[in-house]
N, CA, C and O atoms as CSV, one atom per row, in Angstrom:
chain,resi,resn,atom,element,x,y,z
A,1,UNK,N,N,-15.763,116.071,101.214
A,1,UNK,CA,C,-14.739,117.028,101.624
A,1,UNK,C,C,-13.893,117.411,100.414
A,1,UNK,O,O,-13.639,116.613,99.511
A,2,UNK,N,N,-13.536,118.482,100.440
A,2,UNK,CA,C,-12.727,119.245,99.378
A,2,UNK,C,C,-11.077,119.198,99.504
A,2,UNK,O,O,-10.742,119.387,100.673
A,3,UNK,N,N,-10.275,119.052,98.862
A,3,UNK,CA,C,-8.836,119.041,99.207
A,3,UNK,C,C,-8.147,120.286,99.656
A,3,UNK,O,O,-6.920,120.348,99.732
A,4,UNK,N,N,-9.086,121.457,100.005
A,4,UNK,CA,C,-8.820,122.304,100.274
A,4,UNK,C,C,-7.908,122.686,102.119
A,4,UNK,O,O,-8.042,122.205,103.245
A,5,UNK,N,N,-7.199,123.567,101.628
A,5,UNK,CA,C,-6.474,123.340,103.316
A,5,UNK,C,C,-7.819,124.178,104.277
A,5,UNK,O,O,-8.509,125.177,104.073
A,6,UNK,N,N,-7.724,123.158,105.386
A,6,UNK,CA,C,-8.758,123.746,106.168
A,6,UNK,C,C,-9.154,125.450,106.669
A,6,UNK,O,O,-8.410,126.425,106.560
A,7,UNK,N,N,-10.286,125.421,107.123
A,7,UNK,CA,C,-10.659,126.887,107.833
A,7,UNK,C,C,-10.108,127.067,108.949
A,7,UNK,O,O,-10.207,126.225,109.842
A,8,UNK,N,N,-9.522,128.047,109.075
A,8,UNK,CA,C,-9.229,128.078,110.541
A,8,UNK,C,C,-9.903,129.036,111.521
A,8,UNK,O,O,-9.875,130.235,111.247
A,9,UNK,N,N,-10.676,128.502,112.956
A,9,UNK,CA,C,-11.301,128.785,113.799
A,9,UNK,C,C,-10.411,129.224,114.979
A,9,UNK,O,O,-9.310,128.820,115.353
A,10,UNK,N,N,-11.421,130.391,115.549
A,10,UNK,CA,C,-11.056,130.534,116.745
A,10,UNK,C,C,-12.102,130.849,117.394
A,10,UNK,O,O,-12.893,131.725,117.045
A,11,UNK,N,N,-12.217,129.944,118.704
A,11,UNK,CA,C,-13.757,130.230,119.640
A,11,UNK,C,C,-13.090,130.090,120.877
A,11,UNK,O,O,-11.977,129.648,121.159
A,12,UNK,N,N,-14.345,130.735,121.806
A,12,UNK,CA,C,-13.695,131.077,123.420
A,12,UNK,C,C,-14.443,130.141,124.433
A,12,UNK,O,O,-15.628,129.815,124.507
A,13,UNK,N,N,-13.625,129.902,124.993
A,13,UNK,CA,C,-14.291,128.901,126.513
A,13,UNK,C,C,-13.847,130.150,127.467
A,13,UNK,O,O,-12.740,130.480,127.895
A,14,UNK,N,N,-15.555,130.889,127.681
A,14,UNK,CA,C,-15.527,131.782,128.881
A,14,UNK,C,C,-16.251,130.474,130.004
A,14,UNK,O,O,-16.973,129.519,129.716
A,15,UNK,N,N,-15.842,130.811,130.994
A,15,UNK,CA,C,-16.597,129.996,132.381
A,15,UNK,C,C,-17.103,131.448,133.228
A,15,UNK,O,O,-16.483,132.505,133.335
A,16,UNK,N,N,-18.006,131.201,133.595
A,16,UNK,CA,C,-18.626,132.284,134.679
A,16,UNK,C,C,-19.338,131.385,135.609
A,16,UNK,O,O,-20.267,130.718,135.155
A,17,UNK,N,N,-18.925,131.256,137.212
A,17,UNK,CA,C,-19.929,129.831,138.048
A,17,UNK,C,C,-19.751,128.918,137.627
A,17,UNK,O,O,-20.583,128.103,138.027
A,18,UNK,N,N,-18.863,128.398,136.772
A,18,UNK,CA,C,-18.873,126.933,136.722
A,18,UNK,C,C,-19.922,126.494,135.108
A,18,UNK,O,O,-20.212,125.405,134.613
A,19,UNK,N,N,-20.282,128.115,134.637
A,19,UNK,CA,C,-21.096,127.898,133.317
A,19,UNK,C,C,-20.351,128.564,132.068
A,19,UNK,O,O,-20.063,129.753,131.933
A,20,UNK,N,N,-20.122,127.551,131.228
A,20,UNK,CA,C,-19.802,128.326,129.368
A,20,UNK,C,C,-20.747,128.679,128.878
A,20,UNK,O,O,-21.835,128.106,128.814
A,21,UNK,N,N,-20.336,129.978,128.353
A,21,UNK,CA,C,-21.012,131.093,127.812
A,21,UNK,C,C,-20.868,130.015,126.256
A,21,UNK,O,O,-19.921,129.254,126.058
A,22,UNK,N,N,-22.107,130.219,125.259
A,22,UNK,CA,C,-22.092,129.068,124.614
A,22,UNK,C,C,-23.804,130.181,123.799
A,22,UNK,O,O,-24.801,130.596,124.390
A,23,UNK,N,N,-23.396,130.291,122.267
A,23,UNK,CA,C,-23.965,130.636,121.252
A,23,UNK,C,C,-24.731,129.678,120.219
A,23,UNK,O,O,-24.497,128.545,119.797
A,24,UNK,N,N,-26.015,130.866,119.932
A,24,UNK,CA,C,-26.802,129.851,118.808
A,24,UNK,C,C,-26.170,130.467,117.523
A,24,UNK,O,O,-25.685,131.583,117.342
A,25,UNK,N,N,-26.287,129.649,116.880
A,25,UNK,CA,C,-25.776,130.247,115.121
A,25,UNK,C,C,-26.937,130.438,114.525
A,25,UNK,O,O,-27.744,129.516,114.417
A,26,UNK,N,N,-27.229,131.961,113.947
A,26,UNK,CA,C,-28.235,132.370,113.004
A,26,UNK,C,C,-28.593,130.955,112.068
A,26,UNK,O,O,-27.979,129.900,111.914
A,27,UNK,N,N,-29.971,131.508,111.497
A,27,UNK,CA,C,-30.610,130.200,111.103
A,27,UNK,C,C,-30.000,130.173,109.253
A,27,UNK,O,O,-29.998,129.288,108.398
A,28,UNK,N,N,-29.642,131.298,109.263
A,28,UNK,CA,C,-29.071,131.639,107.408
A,28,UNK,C,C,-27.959,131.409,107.155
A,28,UNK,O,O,-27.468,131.872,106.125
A,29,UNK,N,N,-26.992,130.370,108.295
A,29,UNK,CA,C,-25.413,130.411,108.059
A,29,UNK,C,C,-25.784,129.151,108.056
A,29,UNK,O,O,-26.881,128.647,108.298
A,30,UNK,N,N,-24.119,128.382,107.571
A,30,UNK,CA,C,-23.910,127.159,108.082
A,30,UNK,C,C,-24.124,126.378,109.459
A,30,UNK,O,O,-23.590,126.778,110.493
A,31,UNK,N,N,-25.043,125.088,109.410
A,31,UNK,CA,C,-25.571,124.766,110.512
A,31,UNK,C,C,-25.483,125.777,111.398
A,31,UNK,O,O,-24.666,126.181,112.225
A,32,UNK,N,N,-26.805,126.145,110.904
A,32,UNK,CA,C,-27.802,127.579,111.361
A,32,UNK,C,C,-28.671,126.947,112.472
A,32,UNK,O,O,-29.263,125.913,112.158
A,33,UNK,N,N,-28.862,127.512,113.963
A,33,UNK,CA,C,-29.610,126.629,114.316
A,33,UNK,C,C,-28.709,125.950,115.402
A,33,UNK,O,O,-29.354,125.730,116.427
A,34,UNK,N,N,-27.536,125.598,115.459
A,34,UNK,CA,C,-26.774,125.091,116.611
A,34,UNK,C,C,-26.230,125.766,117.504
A,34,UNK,O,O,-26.015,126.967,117.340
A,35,UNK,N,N,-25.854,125.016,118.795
A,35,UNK,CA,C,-25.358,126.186,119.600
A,35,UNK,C,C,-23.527,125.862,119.212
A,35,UNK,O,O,-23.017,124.979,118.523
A,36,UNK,N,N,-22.845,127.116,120.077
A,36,UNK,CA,C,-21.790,127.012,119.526
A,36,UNK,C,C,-20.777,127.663,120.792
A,36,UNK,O,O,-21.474,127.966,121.760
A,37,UNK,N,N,-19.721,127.865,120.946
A,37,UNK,CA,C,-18.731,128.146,121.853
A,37,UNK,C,C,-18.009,129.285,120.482
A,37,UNK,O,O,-17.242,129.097,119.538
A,38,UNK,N,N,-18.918,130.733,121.151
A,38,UNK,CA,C,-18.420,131.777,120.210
A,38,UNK,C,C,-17.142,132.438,119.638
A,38,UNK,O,O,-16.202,132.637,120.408
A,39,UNK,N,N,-17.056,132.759,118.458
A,39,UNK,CA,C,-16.258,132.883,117.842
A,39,UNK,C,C,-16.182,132.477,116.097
A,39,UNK,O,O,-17.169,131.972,115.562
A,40,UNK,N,N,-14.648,132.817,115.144
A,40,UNK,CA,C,-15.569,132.691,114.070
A,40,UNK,C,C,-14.272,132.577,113.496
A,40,UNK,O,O,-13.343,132.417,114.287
A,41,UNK,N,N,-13.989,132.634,112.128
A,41,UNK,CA,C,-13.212,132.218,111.127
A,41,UNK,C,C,-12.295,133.536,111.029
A,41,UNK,O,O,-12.643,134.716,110.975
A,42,UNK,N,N,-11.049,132.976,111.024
A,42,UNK,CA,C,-9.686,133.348,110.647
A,42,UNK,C,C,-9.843,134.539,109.858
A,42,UNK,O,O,-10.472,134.321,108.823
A,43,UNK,N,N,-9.537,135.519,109.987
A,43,UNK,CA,C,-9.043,136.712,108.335
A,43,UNK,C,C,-7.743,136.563,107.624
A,43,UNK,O,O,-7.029,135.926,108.399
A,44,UNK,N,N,-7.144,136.804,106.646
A,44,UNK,CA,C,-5.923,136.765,106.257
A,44,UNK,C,C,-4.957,137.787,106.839
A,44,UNK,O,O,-5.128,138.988,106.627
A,45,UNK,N,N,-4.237,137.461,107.359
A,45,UNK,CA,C,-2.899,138.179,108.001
A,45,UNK,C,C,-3.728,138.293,109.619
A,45,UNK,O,O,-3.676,139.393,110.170
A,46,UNK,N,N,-4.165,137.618,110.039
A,46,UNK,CA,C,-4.817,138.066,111.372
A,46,UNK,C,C,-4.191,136.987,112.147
A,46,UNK,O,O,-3.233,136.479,111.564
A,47,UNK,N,N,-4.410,136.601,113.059
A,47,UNK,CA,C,-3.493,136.036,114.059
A,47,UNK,C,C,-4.755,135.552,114.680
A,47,UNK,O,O,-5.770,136.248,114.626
A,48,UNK,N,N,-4.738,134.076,115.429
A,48,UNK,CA,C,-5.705,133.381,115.903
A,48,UNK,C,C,-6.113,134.490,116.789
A,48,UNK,O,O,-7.038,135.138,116.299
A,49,UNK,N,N,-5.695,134.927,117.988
A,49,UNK,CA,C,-5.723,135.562,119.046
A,49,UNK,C,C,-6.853,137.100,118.600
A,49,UNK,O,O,-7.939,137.452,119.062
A,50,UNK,N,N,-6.060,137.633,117.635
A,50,UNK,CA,C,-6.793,138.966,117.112
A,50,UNK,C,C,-8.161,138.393,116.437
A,50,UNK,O,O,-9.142,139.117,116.607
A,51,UNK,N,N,-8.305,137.540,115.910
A,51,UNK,CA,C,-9.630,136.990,115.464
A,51,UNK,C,C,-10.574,136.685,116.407
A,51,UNK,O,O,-11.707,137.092,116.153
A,52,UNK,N,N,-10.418,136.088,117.411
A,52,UNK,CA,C,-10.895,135.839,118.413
A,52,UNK,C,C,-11.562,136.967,119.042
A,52,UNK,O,O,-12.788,136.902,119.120
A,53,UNK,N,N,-10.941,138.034,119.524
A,53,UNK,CA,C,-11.346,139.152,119.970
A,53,UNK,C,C,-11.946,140.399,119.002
A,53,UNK,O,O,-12.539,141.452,119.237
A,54,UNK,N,N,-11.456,139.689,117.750
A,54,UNK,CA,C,-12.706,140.265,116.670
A,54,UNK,C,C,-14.065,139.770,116.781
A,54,UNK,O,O,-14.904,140.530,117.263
A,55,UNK,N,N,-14.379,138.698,116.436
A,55,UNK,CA,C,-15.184,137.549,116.526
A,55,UNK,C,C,-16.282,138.460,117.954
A,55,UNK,O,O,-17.369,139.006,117.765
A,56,UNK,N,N,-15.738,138.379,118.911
A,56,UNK,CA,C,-16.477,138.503,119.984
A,56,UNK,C,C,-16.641,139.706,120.328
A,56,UNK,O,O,-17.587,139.882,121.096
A,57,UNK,N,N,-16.211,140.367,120.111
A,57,UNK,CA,C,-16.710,142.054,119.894
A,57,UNK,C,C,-17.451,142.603,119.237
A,57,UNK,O,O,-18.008,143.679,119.458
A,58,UNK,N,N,-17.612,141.347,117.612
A,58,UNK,CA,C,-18.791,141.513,116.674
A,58,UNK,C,C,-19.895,140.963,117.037
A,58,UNK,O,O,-21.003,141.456,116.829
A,59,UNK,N,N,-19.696,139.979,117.565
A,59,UNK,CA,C,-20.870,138.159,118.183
A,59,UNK,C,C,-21.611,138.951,119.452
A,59,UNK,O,O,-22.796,139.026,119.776
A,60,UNK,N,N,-20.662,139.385,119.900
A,60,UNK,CA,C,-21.324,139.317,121.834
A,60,UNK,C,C,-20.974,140.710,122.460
A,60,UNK,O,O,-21.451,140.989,123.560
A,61,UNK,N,N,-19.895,141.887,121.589
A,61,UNK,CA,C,-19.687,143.467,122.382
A,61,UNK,C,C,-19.342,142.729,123.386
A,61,UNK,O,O,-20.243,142.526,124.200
A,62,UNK,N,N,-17.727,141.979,123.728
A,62,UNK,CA,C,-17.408,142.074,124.729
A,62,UNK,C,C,-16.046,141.893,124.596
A,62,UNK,O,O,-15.609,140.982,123.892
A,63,UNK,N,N,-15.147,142.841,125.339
A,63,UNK,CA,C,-13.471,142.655,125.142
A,63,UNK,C,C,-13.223,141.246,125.753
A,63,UNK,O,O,-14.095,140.800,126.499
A,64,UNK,N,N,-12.183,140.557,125.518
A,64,UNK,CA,C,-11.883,139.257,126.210
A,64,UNK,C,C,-10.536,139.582,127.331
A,64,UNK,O,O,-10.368,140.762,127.640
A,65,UNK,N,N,-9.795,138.753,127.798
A,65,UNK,CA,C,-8.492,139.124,128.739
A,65,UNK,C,C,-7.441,138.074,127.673
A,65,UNK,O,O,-7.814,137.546,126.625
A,66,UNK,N,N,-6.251,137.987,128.211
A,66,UNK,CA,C,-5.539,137.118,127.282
A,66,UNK,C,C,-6.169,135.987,127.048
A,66,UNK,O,O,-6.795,135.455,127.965
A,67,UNK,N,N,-6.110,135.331,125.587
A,67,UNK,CA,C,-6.839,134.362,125.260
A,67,UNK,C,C,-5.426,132.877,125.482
A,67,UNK,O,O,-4.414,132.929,124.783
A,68,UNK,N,N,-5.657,131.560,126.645
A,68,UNK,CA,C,-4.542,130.633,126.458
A,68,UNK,C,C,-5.224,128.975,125.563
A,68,UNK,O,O,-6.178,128.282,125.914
A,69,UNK,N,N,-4.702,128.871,124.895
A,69,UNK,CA,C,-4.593,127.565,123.832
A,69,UNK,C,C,-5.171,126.681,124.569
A,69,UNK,O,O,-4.368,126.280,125.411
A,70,UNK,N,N,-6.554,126.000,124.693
A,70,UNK,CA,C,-6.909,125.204,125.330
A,70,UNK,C,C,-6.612,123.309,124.533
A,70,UNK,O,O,-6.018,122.312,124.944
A,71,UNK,N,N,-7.105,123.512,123.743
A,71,UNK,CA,C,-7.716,122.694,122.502
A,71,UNK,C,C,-7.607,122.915,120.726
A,71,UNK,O,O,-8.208,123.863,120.222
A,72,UNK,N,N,-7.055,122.265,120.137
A,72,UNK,CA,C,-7.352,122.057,118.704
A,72,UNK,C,C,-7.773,121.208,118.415
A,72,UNK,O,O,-7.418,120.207,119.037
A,73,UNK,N,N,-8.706,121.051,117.393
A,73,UNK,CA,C,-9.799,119.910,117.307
A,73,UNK,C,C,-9.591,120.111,115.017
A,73,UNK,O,O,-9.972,121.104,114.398
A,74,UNK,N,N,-9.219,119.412,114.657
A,74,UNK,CA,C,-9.946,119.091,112.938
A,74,UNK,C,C,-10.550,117.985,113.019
A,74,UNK,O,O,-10.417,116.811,113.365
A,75,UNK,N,N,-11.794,119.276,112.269
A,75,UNK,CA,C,-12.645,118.131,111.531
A,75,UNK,C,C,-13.606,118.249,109.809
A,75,UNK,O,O,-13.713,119.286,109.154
A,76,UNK,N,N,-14.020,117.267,109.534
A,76,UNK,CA,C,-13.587,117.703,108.090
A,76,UNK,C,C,-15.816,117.323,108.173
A,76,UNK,O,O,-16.265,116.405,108.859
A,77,UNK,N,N,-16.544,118.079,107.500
A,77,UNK,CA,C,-17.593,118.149,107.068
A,77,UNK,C,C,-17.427,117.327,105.682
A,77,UNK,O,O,-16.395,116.912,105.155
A,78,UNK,N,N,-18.995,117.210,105.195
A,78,UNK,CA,C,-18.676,116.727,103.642
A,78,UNK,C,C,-18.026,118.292,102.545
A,78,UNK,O,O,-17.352,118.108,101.531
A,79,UNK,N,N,-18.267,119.157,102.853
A,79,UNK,CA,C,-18.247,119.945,102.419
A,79,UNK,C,C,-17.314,120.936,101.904
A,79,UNK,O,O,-17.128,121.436,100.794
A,80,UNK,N,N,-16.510,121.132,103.647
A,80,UNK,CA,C,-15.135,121.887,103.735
A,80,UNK,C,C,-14.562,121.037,105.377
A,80,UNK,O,O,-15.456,120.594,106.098
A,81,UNK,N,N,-13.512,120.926,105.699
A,81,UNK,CA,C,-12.724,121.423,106.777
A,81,UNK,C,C,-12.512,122.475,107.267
A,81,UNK,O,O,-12.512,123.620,106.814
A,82,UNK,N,N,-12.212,121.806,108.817
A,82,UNK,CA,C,-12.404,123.112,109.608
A,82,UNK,C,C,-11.339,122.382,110.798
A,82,UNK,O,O,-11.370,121.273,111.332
A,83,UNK,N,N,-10.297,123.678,110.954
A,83,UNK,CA,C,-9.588,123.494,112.063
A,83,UNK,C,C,-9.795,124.143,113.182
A,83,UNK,O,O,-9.062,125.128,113.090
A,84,UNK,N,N,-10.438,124.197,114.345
A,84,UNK,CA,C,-10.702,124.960,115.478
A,84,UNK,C,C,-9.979,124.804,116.471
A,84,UNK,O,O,-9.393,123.806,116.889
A,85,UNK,N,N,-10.053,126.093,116.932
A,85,UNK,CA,C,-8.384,126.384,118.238
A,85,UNK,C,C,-9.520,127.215,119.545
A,85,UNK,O,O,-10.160,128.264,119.622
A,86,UNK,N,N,-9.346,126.386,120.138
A,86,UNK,CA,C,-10.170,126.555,121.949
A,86,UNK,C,C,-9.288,127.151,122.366
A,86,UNK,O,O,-8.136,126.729,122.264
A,87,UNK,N,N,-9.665,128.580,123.093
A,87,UNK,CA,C,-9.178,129.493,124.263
A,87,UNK,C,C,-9.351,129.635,125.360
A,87,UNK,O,O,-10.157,130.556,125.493
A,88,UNK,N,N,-9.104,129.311,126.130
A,88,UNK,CA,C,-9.967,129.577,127.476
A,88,UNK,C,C,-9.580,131.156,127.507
A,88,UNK,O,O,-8.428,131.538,127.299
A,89,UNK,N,N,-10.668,132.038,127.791
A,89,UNK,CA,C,-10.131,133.241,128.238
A,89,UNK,C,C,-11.744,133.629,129.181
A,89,UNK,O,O,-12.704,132.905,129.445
A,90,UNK,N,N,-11.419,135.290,129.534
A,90,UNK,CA,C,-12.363,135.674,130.313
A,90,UNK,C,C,-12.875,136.820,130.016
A,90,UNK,O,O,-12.434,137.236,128.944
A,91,UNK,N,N,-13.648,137.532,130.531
A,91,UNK,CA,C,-14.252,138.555,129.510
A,91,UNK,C,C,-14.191,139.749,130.315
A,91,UNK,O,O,-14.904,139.992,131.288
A,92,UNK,N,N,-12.901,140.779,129.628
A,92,UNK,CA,C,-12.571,141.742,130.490
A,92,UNK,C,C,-13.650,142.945,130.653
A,92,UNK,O,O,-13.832,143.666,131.634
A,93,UNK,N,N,-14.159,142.946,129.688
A,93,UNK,CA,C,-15.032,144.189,129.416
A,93,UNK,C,C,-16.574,144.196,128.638
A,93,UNK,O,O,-16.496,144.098,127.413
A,94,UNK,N,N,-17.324,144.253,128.948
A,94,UNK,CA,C,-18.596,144.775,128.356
A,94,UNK,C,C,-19.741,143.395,129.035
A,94,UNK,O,O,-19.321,142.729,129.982
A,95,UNK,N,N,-20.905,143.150,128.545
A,95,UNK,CA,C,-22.045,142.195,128.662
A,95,UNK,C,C,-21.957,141.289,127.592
A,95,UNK,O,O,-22.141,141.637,126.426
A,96,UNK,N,N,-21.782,140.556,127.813
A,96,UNK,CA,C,-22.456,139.798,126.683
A,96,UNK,C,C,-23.900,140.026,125.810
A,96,UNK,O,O,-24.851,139.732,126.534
A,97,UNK,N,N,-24.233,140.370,124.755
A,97,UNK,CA,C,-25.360,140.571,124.380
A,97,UNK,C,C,-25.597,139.516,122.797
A,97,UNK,O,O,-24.501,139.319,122.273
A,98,UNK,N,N,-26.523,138.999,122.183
A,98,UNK,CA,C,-26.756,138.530,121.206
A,98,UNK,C,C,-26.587,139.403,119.782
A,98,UNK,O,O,-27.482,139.457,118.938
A,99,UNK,N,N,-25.632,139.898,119.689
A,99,UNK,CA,C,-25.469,141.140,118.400
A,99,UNK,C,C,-25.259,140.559,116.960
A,99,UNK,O,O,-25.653,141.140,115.949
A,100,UNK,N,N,-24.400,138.990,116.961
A,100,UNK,CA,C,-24.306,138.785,115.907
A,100,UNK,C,C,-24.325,137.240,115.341
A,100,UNK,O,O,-23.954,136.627,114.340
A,101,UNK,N,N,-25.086,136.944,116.789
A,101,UNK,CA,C,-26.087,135.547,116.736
A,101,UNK,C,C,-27.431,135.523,117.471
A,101,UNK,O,O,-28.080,136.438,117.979
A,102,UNK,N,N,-27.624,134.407,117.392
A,102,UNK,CA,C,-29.425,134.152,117.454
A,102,UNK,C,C,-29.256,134.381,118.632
A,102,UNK,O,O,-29.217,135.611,118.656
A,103,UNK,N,N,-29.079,133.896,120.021
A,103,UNK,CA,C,-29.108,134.046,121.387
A,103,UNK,C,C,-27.734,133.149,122.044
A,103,UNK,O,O,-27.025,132.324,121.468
A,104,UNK,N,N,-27.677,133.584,123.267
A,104,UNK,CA,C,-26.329,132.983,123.879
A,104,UNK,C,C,-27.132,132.495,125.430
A,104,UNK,O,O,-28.247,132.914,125.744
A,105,UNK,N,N,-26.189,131.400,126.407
A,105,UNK,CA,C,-26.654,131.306,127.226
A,105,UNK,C,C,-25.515,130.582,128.227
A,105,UNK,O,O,-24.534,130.086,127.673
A,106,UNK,N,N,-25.595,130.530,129.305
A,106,UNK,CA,C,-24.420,130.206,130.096
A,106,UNK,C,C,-25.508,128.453,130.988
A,106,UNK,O,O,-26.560,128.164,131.559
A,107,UNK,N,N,-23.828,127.675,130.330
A,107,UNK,CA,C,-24.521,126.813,130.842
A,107,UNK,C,C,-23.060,125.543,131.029
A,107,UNK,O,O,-22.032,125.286,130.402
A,108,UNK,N,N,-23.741,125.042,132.242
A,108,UNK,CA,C,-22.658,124.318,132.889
A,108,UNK,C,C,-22.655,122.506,132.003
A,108,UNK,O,O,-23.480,121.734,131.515
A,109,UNK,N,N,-21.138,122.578,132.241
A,109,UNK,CA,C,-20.865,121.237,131.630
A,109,UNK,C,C,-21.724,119.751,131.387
A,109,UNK,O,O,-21.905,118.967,130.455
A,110,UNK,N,N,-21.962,119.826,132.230
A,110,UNK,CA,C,-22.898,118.401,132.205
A,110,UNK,C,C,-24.093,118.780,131.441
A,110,UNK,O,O,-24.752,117.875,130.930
A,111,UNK,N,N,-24.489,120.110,131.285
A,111,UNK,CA,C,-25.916,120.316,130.332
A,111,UNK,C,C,-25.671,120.751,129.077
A,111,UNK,O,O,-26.709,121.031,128.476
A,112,UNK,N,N,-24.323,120.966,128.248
A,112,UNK,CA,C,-24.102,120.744,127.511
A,112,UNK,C,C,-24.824,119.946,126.236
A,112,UNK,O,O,-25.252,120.407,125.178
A,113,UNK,N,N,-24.799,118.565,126.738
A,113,UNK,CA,C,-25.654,117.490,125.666
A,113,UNK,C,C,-26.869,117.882,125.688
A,113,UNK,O,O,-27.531,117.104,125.001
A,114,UNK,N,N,-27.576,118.789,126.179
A,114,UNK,CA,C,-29.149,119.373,125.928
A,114,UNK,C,C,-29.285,120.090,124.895
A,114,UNK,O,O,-30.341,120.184,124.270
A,115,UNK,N,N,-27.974,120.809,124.544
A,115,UNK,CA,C,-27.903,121.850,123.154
A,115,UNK,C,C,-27.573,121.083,121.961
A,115,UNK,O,O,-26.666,120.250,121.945
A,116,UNK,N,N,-28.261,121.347,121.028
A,116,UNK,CA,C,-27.466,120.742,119.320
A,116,UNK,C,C,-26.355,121.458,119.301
A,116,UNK,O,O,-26.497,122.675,119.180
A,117,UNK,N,N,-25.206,120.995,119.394
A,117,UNK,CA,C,-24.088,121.359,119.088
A,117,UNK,C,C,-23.777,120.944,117.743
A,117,UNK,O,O,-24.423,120.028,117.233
A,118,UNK,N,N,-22.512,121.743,116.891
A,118,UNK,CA,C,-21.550,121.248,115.586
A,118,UNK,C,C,-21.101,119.621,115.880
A,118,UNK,O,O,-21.040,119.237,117.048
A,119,UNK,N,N,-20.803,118.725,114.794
A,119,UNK,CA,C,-20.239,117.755,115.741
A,119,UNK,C,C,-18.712,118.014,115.813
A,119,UNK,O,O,-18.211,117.316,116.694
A,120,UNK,N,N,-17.889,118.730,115.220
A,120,UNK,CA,C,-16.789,118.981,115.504
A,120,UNK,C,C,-16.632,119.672,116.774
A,120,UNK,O,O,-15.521,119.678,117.304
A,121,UNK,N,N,-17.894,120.417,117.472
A,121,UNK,CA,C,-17.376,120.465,119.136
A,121,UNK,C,C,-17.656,119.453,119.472
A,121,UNK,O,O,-17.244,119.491,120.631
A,122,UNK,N,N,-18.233,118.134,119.288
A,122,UNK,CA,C,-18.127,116.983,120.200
A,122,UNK,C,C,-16.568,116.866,121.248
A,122,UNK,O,O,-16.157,117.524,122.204
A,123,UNK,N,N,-16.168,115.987,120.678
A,123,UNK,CA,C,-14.787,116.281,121.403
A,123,UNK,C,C,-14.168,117.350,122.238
A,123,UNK,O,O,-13.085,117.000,122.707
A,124,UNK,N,N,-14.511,118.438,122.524
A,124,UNK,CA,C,-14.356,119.306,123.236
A,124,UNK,C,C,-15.280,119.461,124.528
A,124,UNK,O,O,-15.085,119.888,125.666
A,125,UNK,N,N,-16.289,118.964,123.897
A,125,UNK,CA,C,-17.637,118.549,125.292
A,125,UNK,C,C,-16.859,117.383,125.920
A,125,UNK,O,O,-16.438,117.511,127.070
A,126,UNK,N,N,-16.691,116.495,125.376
A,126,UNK,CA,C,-16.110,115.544,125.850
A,126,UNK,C,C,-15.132,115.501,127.118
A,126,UNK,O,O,-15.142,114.813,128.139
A,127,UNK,N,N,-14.147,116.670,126.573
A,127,UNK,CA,C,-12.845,116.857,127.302
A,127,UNK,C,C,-13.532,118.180,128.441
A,127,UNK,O,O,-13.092,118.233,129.590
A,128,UNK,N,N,-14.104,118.709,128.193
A,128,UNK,CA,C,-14.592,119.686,129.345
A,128,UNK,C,C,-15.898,118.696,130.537
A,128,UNK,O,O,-16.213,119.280,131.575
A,129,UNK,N,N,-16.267,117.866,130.373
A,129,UNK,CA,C,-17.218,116.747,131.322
A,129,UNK,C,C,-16.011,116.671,131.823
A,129,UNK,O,O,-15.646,117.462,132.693
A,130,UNK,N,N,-14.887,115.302,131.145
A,130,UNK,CA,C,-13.454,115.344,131.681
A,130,UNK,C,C,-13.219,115.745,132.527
A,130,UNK,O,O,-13.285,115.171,133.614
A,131,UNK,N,N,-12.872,116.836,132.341
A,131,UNK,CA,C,-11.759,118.200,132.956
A,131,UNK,C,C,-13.345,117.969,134.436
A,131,UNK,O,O,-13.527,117.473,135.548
A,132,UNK,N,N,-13.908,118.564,133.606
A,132,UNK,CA,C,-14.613,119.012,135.339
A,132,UNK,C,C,-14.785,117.765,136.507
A,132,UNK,O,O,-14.768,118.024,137.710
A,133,UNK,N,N,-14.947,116.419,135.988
A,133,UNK,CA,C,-14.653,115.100,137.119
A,133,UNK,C,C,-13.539,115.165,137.569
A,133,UNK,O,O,-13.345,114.520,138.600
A,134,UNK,N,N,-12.484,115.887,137.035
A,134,UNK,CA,C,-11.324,115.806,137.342
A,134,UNK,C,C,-11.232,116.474,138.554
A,134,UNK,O,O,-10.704,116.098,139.601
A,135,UNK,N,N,-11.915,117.704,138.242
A,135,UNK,CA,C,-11.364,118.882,139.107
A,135,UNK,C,C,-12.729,119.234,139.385
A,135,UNK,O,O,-13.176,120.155,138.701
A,136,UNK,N,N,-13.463,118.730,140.199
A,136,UNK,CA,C,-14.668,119.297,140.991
A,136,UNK,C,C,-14.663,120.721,141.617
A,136,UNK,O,O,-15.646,121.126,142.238
């Protein structure tokens, strides 16, 4: 890890049925190849919120509704850090389509651990199994 101040993330927890909408990462990026809870890295002067709905308008052509603070999670790779900020929001406008990743797919909590995920979403899988025993 680098002493560098971390990246900052913003990705969306859409639910549709009880399933997160949940992205593969192109095979030419960083851990290329995993799935992911879409969304993407910070711009300068941008605001978590406006990134977010950048991110997913580029990723997936789809407007979001207000995005609320679910989760912050750091975690540090050998490489760089990375600070990621969970939204739950919903998706006001358009389809979801694969525009600026490998494929996307909606899939409910407990099947989660079937996808290679980042391990910095670990903990967020974690807390969404959680959440859903909680609240059946």
């Amino acid at each position: 890890m680098t002493g560098a101040a971390p990246i900052q993330v913003a990705a969306a927890l859409i639910i549709r049925e009880g399933r997160y909408l949940i992205t593969q990462r192109r095979a030419d990026v960083h851990l290329g190849g995993l799935w992911e809870f879409p969304g993407g890295k910070q711009e300068s002067g941008e605001s978590l919120e406006d990134c977010l709905r950048r991110e997913l308008r580029e990723e997936l052509g789809i407007e979001i509704s207000h995005p609320v603070l679910f989760r912050v999670i750091h975690h540090d790779y050998p490489e760089k850090s990375v600070e990621l900020h969970f939204f739950k929001c919903a998706i006001a406008s358009g389809l979801p389509r694969p525009l600026g990743c490998e494929d996307l797919r909606w899939v409910a909590p407990e099947e989660l651990d079937r996808f290679p995920l980042p391990p910095a979403d670990q903990p967020l899988v974690e807390a969404l199994c959680g959440e859903r025993l909680k609240n059946p």
